[in-house]
Structure formats: structure tokens, C-alpha cells
C-alpha positions as CSV (number, residue, x, y, z in Angstrom):
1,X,9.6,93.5,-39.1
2,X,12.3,92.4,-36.6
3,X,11.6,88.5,-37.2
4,X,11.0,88.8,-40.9
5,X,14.2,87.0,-41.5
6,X,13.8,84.1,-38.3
7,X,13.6,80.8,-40.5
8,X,11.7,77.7,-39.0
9,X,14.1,75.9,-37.0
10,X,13.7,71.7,-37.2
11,X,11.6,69.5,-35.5
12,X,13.6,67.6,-32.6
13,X,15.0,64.2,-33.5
14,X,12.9,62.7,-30.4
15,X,10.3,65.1,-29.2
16,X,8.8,66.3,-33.1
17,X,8.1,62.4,-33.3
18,X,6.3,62.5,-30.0
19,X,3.6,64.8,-31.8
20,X,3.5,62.6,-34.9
21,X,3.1,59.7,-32.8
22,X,0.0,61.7,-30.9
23,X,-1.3,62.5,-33.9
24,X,-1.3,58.8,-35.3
25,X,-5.3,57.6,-34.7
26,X,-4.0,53.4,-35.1
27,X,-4.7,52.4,-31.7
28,X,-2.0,49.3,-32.6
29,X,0.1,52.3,-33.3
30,X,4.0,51.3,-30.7
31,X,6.3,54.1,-29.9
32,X,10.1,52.6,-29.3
33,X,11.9,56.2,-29.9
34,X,11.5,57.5,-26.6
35,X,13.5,56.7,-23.3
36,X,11.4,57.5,-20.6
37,X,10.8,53.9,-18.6
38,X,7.2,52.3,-18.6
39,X,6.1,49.0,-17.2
40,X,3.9,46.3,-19.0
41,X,1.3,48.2,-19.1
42,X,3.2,50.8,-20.9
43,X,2.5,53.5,-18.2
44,X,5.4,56.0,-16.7
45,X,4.3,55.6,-13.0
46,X,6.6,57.1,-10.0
47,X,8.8,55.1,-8.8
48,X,7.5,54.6,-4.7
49,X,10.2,55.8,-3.0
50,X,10.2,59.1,-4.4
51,X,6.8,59.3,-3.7
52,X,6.9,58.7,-0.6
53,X,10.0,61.2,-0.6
54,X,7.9,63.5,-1.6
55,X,4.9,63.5,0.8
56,X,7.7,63.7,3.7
57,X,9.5,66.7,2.5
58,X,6.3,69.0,1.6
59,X,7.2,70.9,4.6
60,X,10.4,72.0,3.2
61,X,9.1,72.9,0.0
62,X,7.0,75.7,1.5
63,X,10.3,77.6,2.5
64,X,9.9,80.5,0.5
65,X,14.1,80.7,-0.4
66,X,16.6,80.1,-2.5
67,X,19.1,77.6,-3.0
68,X,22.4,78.0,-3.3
69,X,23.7,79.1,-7.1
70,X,25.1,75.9,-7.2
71,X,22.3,73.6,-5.2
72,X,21.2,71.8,-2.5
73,X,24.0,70.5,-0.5
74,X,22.8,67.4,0.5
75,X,21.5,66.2,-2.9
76,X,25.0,67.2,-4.2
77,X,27.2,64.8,-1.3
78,X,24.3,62.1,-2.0
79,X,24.3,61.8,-5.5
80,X,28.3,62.3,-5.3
81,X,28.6,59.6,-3.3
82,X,26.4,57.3,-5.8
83,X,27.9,58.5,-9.1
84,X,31.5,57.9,-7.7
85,X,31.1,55.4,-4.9
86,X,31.4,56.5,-1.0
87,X,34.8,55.3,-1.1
88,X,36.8,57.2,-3.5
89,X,33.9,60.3,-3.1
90,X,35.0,60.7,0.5
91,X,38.7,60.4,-0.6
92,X,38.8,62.7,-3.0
93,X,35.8,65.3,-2.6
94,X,38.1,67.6,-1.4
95,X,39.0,67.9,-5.5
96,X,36.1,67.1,-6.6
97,X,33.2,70.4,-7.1
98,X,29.6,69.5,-7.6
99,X,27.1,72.1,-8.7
100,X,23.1,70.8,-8.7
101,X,22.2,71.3,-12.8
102,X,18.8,71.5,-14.1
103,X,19.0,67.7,-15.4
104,X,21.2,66.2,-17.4
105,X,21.3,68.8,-20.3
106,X,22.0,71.4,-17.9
107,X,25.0,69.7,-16.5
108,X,26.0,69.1,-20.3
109,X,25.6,72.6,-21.1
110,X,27.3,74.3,-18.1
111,X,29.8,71.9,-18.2
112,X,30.7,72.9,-22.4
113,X,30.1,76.6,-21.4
114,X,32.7,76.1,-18.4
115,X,35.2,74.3,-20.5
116,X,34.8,76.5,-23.7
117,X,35.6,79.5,-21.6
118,X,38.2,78.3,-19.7
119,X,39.7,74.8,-21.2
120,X,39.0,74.4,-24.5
121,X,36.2,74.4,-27.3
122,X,37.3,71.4,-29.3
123,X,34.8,68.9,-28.7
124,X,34.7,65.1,-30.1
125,X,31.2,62.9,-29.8
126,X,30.7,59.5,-31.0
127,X,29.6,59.2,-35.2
128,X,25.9,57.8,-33.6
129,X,25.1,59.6,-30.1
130,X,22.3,61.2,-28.4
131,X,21.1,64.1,-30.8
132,X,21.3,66.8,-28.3
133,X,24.6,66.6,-27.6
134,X,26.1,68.2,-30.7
135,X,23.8,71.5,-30.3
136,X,24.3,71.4,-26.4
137,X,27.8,71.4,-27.4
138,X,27.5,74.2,-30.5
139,X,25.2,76.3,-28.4
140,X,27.9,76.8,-25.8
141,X,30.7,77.9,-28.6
142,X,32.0,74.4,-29.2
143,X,33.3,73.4,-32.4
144,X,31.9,69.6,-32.7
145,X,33.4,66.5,-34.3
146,X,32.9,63.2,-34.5
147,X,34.8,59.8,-34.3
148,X,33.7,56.0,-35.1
149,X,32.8,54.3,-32.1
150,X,30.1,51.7,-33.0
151,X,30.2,49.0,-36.0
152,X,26.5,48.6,-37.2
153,X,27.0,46.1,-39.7
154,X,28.8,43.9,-37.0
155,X,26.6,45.5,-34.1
156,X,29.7,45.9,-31.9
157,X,32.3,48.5,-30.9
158,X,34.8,49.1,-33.2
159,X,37.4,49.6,-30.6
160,X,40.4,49.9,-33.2
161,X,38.8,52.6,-35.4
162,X,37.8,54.3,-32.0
163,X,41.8,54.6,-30.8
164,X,42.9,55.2,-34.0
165,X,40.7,58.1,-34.0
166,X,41.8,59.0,-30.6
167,X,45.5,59.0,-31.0
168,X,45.3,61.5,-33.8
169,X,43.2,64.7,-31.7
170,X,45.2,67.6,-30.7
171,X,45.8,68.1,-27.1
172,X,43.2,69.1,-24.4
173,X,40.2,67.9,-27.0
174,X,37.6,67.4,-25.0
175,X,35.8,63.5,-25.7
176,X,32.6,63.1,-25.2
177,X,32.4,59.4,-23.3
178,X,28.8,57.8,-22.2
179,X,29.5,56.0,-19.0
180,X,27.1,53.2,-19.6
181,X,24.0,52.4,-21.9
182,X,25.4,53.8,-25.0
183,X,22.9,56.1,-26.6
184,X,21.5,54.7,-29.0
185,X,23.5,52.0,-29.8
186,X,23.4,50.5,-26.1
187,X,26.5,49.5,-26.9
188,X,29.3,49.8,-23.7
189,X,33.2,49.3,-23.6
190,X,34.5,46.3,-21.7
191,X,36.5,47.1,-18.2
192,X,39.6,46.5,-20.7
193,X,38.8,49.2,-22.9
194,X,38.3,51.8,-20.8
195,X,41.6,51.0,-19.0
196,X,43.1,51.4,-22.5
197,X,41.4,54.6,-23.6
198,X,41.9,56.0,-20.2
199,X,45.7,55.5,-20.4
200,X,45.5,56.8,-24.0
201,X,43.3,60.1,-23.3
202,X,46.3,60.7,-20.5
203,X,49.3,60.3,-22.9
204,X,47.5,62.5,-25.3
205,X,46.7,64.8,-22.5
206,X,42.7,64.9,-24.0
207,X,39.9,66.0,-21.6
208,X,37.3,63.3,-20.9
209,X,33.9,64.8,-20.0
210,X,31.4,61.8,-19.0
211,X,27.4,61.5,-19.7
212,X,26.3,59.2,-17.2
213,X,22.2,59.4,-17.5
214,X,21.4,55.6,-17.2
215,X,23.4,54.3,-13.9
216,X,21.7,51.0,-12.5
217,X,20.3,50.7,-16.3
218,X,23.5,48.5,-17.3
219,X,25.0,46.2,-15.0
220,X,23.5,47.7,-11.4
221,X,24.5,51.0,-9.8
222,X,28.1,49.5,-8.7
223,X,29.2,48.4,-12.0
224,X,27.8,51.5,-14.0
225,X,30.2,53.8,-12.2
226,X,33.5,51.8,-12.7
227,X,34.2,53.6,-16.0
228,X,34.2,56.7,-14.0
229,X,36.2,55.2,-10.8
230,X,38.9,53.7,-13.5
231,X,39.9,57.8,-14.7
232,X,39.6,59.0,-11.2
233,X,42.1,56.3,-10.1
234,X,44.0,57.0,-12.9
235,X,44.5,60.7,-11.9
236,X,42.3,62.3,-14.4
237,X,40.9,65.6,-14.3
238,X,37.2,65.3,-15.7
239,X,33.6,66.3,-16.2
240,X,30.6,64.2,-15.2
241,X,27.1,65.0,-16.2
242,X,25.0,63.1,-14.2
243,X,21.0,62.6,-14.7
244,X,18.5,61.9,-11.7
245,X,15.9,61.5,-14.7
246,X,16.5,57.7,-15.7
247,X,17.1,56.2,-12.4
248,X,15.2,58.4,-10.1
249,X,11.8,58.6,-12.9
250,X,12.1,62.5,-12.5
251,X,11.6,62.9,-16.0
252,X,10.1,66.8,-15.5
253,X,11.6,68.1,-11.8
254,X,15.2,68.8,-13.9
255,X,17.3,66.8,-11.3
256,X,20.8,66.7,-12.1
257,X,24.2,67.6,-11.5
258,X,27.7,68.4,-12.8
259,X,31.0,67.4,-11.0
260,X,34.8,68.6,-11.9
261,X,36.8,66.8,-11.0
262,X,40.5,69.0,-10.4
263,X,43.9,68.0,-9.1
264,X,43.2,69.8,-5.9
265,X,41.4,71.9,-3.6
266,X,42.7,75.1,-4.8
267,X,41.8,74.2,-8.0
268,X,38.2,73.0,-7.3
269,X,37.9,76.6,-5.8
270,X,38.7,78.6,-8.5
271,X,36.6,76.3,-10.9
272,X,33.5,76.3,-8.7
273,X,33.9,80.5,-8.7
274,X,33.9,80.2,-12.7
275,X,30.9,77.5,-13.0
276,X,28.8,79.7,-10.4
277,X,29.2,82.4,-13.0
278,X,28.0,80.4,-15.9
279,X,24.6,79.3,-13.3
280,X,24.4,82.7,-12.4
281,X,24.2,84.0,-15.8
282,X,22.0,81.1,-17.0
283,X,19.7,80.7,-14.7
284,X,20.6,81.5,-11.5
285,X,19.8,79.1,-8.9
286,X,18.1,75.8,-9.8
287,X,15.0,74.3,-8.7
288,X,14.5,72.6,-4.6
289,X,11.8,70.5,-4.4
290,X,13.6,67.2,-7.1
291,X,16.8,67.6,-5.4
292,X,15.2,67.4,-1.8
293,X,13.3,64.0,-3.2
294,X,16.4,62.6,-4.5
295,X,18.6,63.6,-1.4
296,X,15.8,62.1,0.8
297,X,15.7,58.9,-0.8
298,X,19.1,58.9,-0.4
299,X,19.8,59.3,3.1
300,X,17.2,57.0,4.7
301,X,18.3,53.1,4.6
302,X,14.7,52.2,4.1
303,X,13.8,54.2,1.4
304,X,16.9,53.9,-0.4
305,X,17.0,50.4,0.0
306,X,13.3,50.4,-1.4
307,X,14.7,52.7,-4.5
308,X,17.6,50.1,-5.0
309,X,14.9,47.5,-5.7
310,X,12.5,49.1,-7.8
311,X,15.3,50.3,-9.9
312,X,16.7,46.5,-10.3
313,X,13.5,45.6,-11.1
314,X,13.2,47.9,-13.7
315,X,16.5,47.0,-15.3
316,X,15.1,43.6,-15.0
317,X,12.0,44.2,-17.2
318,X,14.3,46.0,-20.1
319,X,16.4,42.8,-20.2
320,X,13.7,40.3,-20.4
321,X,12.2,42.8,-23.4
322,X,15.7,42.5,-25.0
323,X,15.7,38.8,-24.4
324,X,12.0,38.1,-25.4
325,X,12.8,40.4,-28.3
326,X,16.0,38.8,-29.5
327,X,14.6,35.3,-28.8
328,X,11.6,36.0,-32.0
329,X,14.5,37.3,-34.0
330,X,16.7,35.6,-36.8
331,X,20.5,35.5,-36.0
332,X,21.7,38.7,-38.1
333,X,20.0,40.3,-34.6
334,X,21.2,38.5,-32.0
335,X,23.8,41.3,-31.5
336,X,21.0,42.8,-29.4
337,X,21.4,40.3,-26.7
338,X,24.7,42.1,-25.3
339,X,23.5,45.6,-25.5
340,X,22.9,47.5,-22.2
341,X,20.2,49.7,-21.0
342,X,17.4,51.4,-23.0
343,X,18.3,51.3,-26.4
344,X,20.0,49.0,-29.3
345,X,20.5,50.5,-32.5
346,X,18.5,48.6,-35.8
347,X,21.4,48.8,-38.8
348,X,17.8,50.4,-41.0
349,X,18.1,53.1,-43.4
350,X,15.6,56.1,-43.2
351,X,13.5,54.4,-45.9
352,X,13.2,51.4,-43.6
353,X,12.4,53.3,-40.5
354,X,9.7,55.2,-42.6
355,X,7.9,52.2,-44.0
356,X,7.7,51.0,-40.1
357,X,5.8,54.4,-39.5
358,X,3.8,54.6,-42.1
359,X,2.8,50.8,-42.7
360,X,2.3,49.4,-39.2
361,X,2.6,52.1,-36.9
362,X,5.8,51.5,-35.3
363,X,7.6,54.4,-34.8
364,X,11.8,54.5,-33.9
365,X,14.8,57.7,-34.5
366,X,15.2,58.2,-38.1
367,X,19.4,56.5,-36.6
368,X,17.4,53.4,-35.8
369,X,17.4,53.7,-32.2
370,X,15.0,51.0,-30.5
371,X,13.8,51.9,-27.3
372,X,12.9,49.0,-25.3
373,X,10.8,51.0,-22.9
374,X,8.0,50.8,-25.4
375,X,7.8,46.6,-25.9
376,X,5.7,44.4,-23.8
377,X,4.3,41.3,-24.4
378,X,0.8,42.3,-25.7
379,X,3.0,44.1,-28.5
380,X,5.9,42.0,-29.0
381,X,4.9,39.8,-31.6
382,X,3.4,42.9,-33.9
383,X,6.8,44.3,-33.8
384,X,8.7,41.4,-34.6
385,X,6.4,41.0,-37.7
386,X,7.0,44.5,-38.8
387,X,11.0,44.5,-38.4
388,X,11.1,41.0,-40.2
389,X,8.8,42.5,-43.2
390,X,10.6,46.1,-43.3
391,X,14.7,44.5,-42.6
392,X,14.4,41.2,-43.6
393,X,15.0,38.0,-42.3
């Protein structure tokens, strides 16, 4: 009698497709809704660094211990170190707290809880961005809104709309910023933007609060970051959720992290207190043995050297798929071409993404997302068929 009244909650945006997808007996059947990276053959194989990482540090994972509420200390100054750069990390990680999350979504969600308790609970997300962030966001007590960001009908930012929609937030709103590979519209700000909303978001004293789940998915791990290096130079406090899932391939260990960055180290003190409550009360300590992998990796040359390559090569692959891809295409979707990472956004209406379900098996987010992760050249040429019949050429 106590759940008489739950109602049936709705299937999620990308994993309800996944079981649809399963369930669909068309062996020629292509999934391009999910990010999780696979190679020609279509299979999500560990990258070989980390497993090599983790056959050295099985010793460690027999400690029967905990880790610190807020992680692994030498995963955090690693992955510090490559989400900021070892320059400016070791200049300013005396401001700078970093608490090990469990992935991405973790960091997101501590990171809203910490800043609707003690900041603000006015949140802004791009119109089109990754479906979880609005009930991350809600979950934690935020109220959610949305500002134009992305041009479909062009298939480019709409950088105007974007500042105009900027200018008029009230104070301390916190923005919701993707620091490279736009999901879904793989669709990234020039240098020159950011320098121009990062000046704006200080005159209008608004709290930037970064998602950067894709770095080395872009331009390479050096150029991914600058967005974040351009509001730390520019004296910014911030937020960055960061994702080990992407770039590391640790899709189910939860490897992530959140990082605030304050004005100084009093201030990171008495933050760190206040998101160690939030861990503690959520779930307590997080999980050793992805952290350890990642932190391993990281701190031996040969292995992170080894990482650095397989990860280039992987952001190789996606491009030629782009390339390939746009290359069949007519000219209304050569826009494609100067997307980044994963994804590029299809301007298709529901309809259209349904007939590509139903009538050749091709299955993409209801928004149009296309996930290049699923293309290879066995399946390229079925694809471009079905987009031409469904969109038009």
C-alpha cells in the first residue's frame, strides 16, 4: 500500500534505447546513440595501458581499507595536473580542492549539491545538452534553465544569441559550460569566444561550472584544457567535473573527479570541509581500484606515454569516421566536418529519427545526436543511404 501512488518514471534518453536496440533481431541493425568508444570492429576493448595498470597494482587492491572521503591522493594531483596543465596546477593548487567523484555524474552532482547549499541554486544549461544534466542538476535542488547555444539550421554556434542570453542572468547563476566536444552537437567555442564569455561571466559576476568528459577527444589533451586555463588566468572561481570514462575507457570503475577552484587557501579549506560532507552523506568514500589504474598510468613515462598514443589514435579514428562520413554526404551536411569529438547533432525531427529506427535499423537520441563511435566502414555506406532517404538530399 505504501507505493500504490509511485508512477512509472521514463525510460532514459540513452540507456532505454540500449534495450530497444538489444531487443532489435536485424543483424544490419547500427547503434550511433551511444558514446562509449569502439574500434572498426565495433568492440569496446581496454585501452593497454590501463591494462597493464591494472595487473601491476593488484597488490594494492587487496588492502582491505578505505580511502579518504574525498579519494585517492595521487589520482587527484595526477589527473589535476592533466585537467589544468602541470604548470598553472602547481601554481595554483594551493586554491584549488579536488575530491575523487564516482565519475563524471558524481562530480556533477556533488558539485550542484555543494553550490546549491552554499552558492546558489540557479542553474543555466545549453537549449541541446547532455540529458542528464538537467535532473543531476534538479535532483540536487537546482532550479534549471536554458539558453541558445547551438544554431541547427546553420549547424554552428550561435555566439550572439548565446551572450545575449548571458548578459541578461542575475548574479552568481551558475552556467553550465562543456569544455570541449559539445554534447551532442560536437559543436566547441573558438579560443576567441571563450575569452569573451569568460570576461562577460566576470563582469556579470556568474559562476562557471565546467563538464570536461571528452579531453584528448577534440584537439589533443593540451588544447582541450585551454578553455579551462583561459578562466583560471582570468581569476575565476569555478567548478570542474572531470571524467576518466572517455579518455581512460573506464566506462564501469566510476573514475572521476571534482575540483573548486577558490581565491585562496583558506577558502579551499572551508569548501573541501563542506564537499566532504555532501561525500560523506552520499556515499561516503569512493571506490580505489579505477583511481589507482588512472594514477598509475599517470605517473610512469612509459605507460603514460603509451596511454597518450592510444588515445590519439582513437581521436584519430572518430575524425576519419567524420571525414568518410561527411565526404558521402550532400553539402547541407558538411557542417559536420568542424565538429569535435563523439557526436554532431542531425537538424531531424522525432519523426525522422523514428523512421531511421523502424525502417533500417539505425538508431540515434530522439535530439539527433550521431555518435560516431558506432560507424565503420563495413556500415558506412548503409547509413549514408538511410539519412539521405529519411533527411533528404
Amino acid at each position: 500500500m505504501f507505493f500504490h501512488g509511485v508512477a512509472e518514471g521514463p525510460p532514459d534518453p540513452v540507456f532505454g534505447l540500449g534495450g530497444a536496440f538489444q531487443a532489435d533481431v536485424r543483424p544490419e541493425k547500427v547503434s550511433l546513440f551511444i558514446g562509449i568508444y569502439r574500434d572498426e570492429e565495433l568492440k569496446a576493448t581496454p585501452m593497454a595501458a590501463l591494462a597493464q595498470a591494472k595487473s601491476q597494482i593488484q597488490k594494492d587492491d587487496l588492502l582491505a581499507d578505505y580511502l579518504p572521503m574525498d579519494g585517492y591522493p595521487p589520482f587527484l594531483q595526477a589527473v589535476g595536473a592533466l585537467a589544468f596543465g602541470e604548470e598553472l596546477w602547481r601554481g595554483a593548487g594551493e586554491r584549488i580542492y579536488a575530491a575523487q567523484a564516482v565519475g563524471g555524474t558524481g562530480a556533477l552532482r556533488v558539485g550542484a549539491e555543494f553550490l546549491a547549499q552554499e552558492v546558489s541554486r540557479d542553474f543555466t544549461v545549453s537549449h541541446l545538452t547532455w540529458p542528464n544534466h538537467r535532473q543531476i542538476f534538479e535532483r540536487a535542488g537546482c532550479r534549471v534553465e536554458t539558453h541558445p547555444y547551438y544554431d541547427g539550421q546553420k549547424g554552428r554556434l550561435d555566439f550572439a544569441a548565446w551572450v545575449g542570453a548571458l548578459r541578461k542572468l542575475p548574479p552568481k547563476t551558475v552556467v553550465i559550460l562543456h569544455t570541449c566536444c559539445h554534447n551532442p552537437t560536437g559543436c566547441d567555442p573558438t579560443l576567441q569566444h571563450w575569452e569573451e564569455i569568460s570576461s562577460l561571466m566576470l563582469e556579470k559576476n556568474l559562476f562557471p561550472f565546467f563538464d570536461f568528459a571528452y579531453q584528448g577527444f577534440g584537439e589533443g589533451i593540451e588544447k582541450d584544457r585551454l578553455p579551462i586555463q583561459i578562466f583560471l588566468k582570468a581569476g575565476h572561481e569555478m567548478l570542474v567535473a572531470y571524467s576518466c570514462s572517455k579518455n581512460f575507457g573506464l566506462y564501469s570503475q566510476r573514475v572521476g573527479a571534482l575540483f573548486a577552484v577558490t581565491s585562496n587557501p583558506v577558502e579551499k579549506s572551508r569548501v573541501g570541509s563542506q564537499v566532504k560532507r555532501i561525500i560523506r552523506a552520499l556515499y561516503s568514500n569512493p571506490p580505489a581500484h579505477g583511481a589507482r589504474m588512472v594514477a598509475h598510468v599517470l605517473t610512469h613515462s612509459a605507460l603514460a606515454q603509451e596511454w597518450r598514443s592510444e588515445l590519439g589514435r582513437m581521436q584519430g579514428r572518430l575524425s576519419s569516421m567524420r571525414e568518410a562520413l561527411v565526404q558521402k554526404l550532400p553539402e547541407e551536411y558538411q557542417f559536420l566536418r568542424n565538429l569535435k569529438g563523439m557526436f554532431g547533432c542531425l537538424n531531424f525531427s522525432v519523426e525522422q529519427v523514428r523512421r531511421l529506427k523502424e525502417q533500417f535499423g539505425i538508431y540515434l537520441l530522439e535530439n539527433g545526436r550521431l555518435s560516431l563511435v558506432g560507424l565503420n566502414h563495413k556500415n558506412m555506406d548503409r547509413v549514408v543511404h538511410a539519412l539521405l532517404t529519411v533527411g533528404g538530399s
